[in-house]
C-alpha positions as CSV (number, residue, x, y, z in Angstrom):
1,X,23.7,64.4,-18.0
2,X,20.8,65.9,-15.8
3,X,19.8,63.5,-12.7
4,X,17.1,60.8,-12.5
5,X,14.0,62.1,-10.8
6,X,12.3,58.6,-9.4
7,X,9.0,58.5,-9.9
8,X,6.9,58.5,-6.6
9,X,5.0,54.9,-5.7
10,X,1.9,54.1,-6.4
11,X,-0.6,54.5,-3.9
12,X,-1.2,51.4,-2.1
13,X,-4.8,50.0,-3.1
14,X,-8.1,51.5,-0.6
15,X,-8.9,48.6,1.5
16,X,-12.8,48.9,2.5
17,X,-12.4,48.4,6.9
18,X,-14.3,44.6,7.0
19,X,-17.9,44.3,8.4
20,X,-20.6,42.7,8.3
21,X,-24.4,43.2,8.0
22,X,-26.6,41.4,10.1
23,X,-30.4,40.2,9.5
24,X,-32.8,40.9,12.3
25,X,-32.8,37.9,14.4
26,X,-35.4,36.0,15.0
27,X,-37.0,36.3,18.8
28,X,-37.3,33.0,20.4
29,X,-40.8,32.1,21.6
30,X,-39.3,30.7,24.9
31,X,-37.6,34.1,25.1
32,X,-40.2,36.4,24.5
33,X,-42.4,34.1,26.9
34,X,-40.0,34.6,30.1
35,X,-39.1,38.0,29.0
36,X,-35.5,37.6,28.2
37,X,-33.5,40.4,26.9
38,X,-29.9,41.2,25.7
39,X,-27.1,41.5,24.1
40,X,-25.2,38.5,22.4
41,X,-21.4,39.4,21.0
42,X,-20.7,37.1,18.4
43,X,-17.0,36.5,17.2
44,X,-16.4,36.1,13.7
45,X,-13.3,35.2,11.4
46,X,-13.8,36.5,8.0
47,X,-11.9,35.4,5.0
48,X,-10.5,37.7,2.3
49,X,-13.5,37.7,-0.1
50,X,-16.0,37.5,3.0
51,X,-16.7,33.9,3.6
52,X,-17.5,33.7,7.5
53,X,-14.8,30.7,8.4
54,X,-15.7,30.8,12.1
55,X,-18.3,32.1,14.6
56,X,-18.6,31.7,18.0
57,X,-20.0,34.0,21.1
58,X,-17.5,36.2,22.5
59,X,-20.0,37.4,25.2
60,X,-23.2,35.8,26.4
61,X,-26.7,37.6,26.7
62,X,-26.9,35.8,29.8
63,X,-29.3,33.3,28.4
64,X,-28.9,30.2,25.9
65,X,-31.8,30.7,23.8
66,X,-31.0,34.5,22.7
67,X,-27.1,33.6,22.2
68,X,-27.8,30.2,20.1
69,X,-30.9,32.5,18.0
70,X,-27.6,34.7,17.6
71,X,-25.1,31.8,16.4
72,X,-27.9,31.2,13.9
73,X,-27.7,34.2,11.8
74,X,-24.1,34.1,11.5
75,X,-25.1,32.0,8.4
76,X,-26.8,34.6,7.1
77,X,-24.6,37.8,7.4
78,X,-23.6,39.5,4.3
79,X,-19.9,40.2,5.0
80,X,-16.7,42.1,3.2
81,X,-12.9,41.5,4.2
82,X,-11.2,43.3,1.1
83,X,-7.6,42.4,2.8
84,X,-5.4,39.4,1.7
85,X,-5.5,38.3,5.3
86,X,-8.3,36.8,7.4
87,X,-10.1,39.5,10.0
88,X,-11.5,39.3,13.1
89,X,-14.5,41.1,14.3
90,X,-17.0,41.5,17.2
91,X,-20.6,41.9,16.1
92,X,-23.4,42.9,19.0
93,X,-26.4,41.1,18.6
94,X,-29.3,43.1,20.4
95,X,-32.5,41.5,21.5
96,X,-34.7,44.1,23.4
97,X,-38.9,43.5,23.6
98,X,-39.6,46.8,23.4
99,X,-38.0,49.8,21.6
């Protein structure tokens, strides 16, 4: 009786890396007004299947106005966590007057 040659296992399935796609925020008045610039780092929980469970800012821009206009499109970012586990992510928010 010849031997049993296993078959080799399946590849495990391609998980996508998670992200996130952010709008262009929205420039506060009051920012734009006292010249206010920079960056905001928004920390974000996503659930398998994308839903945004948490946000919060993970690094200030240094001024209230440009890190809460960041909190605010965190309802509005199209995200993608293909895992079976929640992820964790940092997303920059840059606010600069002039490019």
């Amino acid at each position: 009786m010849a031997p049993r040659i296993a078959a080799p296992p399946a590849p495990p399935e391609k998980q996508e890396k998670p992200g996130c796609t952010a709008p262009t925020p929205t420039y506060p008045a009051s920012a734009r007004v006292m010249h206010e610039q920079g960056i905001a780092v928004l920390a974000l929980t996503i659930a398998p299947g994308g839903r945004i469970q948490s946000s919060s800012i993970a690094r200030s821009s240094g001024y209230d106005d440009l890190d809460d206009a960041a909190l605010s499109i965190a309802g509005h970012l199209s995200c993608q966590n293909t895992g079976s586990e929640p992820a964790q992510l940092s997303l920059p928010v840059n606010f600069r007057l002039h490019r």
